[in-house]
Wavefront OBJ file of the C-alpha trace (Angstrom):
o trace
v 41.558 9.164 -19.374
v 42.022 8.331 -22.673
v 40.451 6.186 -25.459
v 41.675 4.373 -28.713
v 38.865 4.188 -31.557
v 37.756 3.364 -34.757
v 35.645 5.703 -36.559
v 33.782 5.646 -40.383
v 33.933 8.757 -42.184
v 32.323 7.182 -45.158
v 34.547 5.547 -47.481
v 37.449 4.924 -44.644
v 37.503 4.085 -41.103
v 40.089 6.717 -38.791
v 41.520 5.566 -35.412
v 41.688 7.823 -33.164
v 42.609 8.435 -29.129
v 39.932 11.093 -27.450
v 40.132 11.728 -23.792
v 39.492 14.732 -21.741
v 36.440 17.344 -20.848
v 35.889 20.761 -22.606
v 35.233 21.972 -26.004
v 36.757 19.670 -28.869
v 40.511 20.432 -30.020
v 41.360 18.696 -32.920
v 45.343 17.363 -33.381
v 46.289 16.521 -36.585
v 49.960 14.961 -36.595
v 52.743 15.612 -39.719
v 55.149 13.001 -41.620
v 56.237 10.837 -40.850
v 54.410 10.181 -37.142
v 50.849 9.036 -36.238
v 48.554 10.945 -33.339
v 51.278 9.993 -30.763
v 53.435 13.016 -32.290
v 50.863 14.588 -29.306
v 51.340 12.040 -26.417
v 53.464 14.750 -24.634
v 50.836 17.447 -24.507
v 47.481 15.089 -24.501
v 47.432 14.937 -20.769
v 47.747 18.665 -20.042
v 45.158 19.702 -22.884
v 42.627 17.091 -21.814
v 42.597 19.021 -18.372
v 40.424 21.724 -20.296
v 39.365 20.109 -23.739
v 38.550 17.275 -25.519
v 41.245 16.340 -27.186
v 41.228 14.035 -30.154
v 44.196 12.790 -31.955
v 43.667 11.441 -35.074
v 45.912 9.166 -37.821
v 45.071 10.522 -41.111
v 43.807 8.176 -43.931
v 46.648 6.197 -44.348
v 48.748 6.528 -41.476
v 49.111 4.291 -38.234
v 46.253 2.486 -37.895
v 43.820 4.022 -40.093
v 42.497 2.851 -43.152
v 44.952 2.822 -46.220
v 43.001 3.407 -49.577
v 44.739 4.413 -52.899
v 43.140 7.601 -53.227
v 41.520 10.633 -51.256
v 44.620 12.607 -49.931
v 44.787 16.201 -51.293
v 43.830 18.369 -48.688
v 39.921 18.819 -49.531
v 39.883 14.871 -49.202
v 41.258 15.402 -45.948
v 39.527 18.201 -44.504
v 36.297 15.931 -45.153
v 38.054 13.142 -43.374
v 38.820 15.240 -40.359
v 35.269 17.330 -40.446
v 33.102 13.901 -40.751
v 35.419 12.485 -37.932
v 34.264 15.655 -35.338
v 30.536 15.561 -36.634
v 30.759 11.334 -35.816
v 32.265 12.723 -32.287
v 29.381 14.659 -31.825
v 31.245 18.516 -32.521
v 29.883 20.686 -34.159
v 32.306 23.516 -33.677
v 35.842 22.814 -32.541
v 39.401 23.850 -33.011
v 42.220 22.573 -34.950
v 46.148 22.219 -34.588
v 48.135 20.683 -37.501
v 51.923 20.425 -37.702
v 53.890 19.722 -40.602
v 51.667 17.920 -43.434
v 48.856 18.470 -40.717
v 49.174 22.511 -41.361
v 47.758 22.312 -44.700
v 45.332 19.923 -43.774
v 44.265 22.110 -41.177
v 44.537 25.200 -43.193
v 41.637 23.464 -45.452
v 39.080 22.456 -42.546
v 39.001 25.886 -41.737
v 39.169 27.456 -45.501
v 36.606 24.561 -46.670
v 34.268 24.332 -43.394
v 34.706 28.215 -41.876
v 31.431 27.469 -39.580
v 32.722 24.691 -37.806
v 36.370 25.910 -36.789
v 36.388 27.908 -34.383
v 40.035 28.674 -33.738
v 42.990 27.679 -36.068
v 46.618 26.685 -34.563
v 49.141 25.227 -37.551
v 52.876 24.528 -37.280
v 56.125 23.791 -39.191
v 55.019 23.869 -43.375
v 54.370 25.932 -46.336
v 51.051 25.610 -47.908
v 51.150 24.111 -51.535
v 50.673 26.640 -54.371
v 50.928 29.744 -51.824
v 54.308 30.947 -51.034
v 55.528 27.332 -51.917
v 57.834 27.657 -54.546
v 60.939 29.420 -52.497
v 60.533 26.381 -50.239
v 60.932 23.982 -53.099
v 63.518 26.188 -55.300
v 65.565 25.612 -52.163
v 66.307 21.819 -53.059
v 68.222 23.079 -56.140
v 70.816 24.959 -53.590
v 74.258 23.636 -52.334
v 72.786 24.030 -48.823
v 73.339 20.343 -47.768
v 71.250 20.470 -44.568
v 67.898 22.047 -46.617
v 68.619 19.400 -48.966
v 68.981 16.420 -46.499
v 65.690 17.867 -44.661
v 63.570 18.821 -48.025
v 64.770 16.215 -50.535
v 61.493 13.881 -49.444
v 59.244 16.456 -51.063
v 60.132 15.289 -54.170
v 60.754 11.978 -53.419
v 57.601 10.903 -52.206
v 55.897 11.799 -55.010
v 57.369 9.171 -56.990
v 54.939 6.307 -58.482
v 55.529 3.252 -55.981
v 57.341 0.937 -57.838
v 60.266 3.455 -57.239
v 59.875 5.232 -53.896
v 57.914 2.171 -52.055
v 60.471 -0.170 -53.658
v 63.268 1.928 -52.612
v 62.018 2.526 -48.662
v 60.626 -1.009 -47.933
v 62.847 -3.032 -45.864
v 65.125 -0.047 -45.268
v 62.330 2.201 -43.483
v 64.786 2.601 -40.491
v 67.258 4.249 -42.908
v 64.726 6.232 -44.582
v 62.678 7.429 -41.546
v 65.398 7.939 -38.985
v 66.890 9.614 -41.600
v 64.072 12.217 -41.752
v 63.250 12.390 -37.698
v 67.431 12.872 -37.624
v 67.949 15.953 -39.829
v 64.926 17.471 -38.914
v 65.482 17.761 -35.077
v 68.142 20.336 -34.822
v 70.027 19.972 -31.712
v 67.715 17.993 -29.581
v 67.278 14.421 -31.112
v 64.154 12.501 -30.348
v 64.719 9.229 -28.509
v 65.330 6.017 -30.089
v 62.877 4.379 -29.115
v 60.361 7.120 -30.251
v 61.928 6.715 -33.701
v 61.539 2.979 -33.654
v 58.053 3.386 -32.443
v 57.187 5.517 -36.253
v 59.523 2.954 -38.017
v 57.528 -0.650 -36.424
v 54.444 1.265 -37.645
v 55.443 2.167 -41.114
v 56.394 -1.088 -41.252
v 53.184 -2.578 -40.006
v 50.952 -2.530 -42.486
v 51.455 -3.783 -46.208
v 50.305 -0.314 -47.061
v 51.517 1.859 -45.063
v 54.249 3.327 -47.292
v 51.170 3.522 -49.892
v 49.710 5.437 -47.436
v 52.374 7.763 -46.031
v 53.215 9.004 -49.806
v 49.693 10.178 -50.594
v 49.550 12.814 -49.215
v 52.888 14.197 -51.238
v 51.318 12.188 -54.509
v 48.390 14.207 -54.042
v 50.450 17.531 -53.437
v 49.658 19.528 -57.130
v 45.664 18.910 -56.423
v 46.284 20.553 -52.887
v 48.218 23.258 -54.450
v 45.189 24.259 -56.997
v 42.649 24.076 -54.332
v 45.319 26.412 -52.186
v 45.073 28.667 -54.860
v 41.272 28.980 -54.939
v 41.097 29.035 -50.818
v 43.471 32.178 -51.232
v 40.692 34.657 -52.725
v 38.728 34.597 -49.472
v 40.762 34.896 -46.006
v 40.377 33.296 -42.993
v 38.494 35.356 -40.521
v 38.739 33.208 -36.992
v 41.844 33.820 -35.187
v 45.290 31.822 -36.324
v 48.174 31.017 -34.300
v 51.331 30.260 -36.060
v 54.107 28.132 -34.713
v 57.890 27.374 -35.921
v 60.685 25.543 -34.028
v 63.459 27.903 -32.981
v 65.942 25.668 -34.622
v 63.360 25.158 -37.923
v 60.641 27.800 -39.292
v 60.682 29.722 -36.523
v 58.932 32.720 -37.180
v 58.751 32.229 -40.841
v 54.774 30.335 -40.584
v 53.397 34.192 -39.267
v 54.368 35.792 -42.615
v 52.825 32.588 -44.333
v 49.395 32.727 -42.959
v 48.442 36.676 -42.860
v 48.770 35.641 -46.449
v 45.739 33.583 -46.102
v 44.205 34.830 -42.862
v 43.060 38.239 -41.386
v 43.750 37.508 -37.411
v 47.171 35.834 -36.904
v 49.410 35.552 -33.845
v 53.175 34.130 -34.257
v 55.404 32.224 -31.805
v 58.988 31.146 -32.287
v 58.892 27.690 -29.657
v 62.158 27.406 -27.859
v 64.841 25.031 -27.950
v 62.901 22.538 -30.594
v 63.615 21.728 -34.252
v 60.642 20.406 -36.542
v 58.802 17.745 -34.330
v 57.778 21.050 -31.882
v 54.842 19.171 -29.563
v 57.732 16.039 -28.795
v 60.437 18.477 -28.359
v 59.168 21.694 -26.436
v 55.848 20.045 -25.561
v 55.286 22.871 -22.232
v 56.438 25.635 -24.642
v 53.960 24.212 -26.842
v 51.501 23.692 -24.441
v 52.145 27.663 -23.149
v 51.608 29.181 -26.251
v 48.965 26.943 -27.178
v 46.503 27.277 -24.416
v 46.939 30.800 -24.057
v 45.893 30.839 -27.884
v 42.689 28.911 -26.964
v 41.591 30.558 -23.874
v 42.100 33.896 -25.668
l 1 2 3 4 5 6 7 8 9 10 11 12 13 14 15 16 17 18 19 20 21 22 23 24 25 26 27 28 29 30 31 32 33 34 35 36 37 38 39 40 41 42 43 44 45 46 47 48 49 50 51 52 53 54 55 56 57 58 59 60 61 62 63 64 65 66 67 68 69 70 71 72 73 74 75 76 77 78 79 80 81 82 83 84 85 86 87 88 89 90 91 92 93 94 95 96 97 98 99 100 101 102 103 104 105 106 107 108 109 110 111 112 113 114 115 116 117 118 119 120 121 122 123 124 125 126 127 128 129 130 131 132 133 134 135 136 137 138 139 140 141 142 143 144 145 146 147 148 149 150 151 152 153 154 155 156 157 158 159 160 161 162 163 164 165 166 167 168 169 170 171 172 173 174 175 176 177 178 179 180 181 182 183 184 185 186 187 188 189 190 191 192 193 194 195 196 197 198 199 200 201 202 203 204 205 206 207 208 209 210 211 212 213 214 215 216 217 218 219 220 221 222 223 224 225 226 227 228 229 230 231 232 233 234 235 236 237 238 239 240 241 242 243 244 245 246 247 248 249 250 251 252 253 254 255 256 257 258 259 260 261 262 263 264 265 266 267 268 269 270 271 272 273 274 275 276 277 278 279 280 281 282 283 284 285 286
């Protein structure tokens, strides 16, 4: 049902698994997984769409250049990717780092999105700073799950140095705090970890996007003066941002629905993946 790919999208080449008939859903994964964050809701989607889970530039086993990660970059990335698929149109999901990726397909490429489902982030330079003033609170579970924000935006001879060797500690770190109540497996853990340690740039890769954060949060602030018309569901953990991503996006979008998922922390699709799977196909067949 499914296939694994390569793709160009001009100066980098994107892997990819596609599968399934119907009209084109884009999945866009967060930090720190790959596009088998979706594994758990692939089957089910490809029933009625074409589903097509990508690794961003610089993650799992896509190409891992210095440069090109602020969310415009991205967006390209992701757009030339669908146009190389042959769609047109589609629809988008992002969760986590993923969200503002998404966010600027449809902000930067309005005529080829045609409905917009995001999950589990803030958007740089809109409503971000309460999210990062947080860090400076003696709330030791915000700062065990937030702290990377600032940390992978460190040059690499400090963060790279740091992580290398001890990604297990590092990464299972993150997947741990982040989960709430309902841990995911070891061996799904170990799966992220073997592939962040794949690749003699894959921590390169997996800090770009946060490197790159303060260019995504000026081009956040010019996407701002002109909402998002198509439709926008909003997704949070019940144990993580829960409601919280609604309030978020009416700031940016005209047409937004909101859904608390049930029982799951951050990593929502590999927690909750039928709650998921509820309130996302309802969203699309809407």
């Amino acid at each position: 049902m499914f296939r694994s790919r390569y793709v160009d999208v001009g100066d980098v080449r994107l892997h990819a698994v596609t599968g399934g008939e119907g009209p084109p859903l884009l999945l866009v994964h967060g930090w720190p997984q790959t596009w088998y964050a979706w594994r758990l809701v692939m089957p089910a989607l490809a029933r009625h769409y074409h589903v097509v889970a990508v690794d961003q530039r610089g993650i799992g086993l896509s190409d891992k250049p210095e440069g090109g990660y602020d969310s415009a970059g991205l967006a390209r990335d992701m757009v030339t990717l669908m146009q190389a698929l042959g769609h047109q149109r589609f629809s988008v999901f992002g969760t986590d780092v993923g969200m503002p990726i998404a966010y600027a397909v449809a902000a930067d490429h309005p005529d080829r999105v045609d409905r917009l489902a995001v999950a589990e982030a803030f958007l740089p330079g809109i409503d971000g700073g309460a999210t990062l003033i947080r860090l400076l609170q003696p709330n030791q579970l915000l700062n065990a799950r937030l702290w990377h924000l600032i940390f992978n935006q460190l040059p690499p001879d400090v963060n790279e140095a740091l992580v290398r060797d001890r990604e297990d500690v590092f990464f299972g770190a993150e997947f741990d705090y982040s989960a709430g109540t309902s841990k995911l497996p070891d061996e799904t853990v170990r799966y992220y970890v073997r592939m962040l340690r794949s690749d003699r740039h894959a921590l390169r890769g997996s800090f770009g996007f946060y490197r790159a954060l303060w260019t995504t949060a000026e081009q956040n602030v010019a996407r701002r003066a002109h909402k998002l018309s198509m439709p926008v569901l909003a997704m949070g953990g019940e144990q993580s941002a829960g409601l919280s991503i609604g309030p978020l996006m009416t700031s940016v979008a005209a047409n937004v629905q909101s859904v608390s998922i049930p029982g799951a922390g951050h990593w929502i699709a590999e927690q909750s993946p039928d709650a998921v799977l509820a309130a996302l196909t309802t969203f699309l067949a809407g």
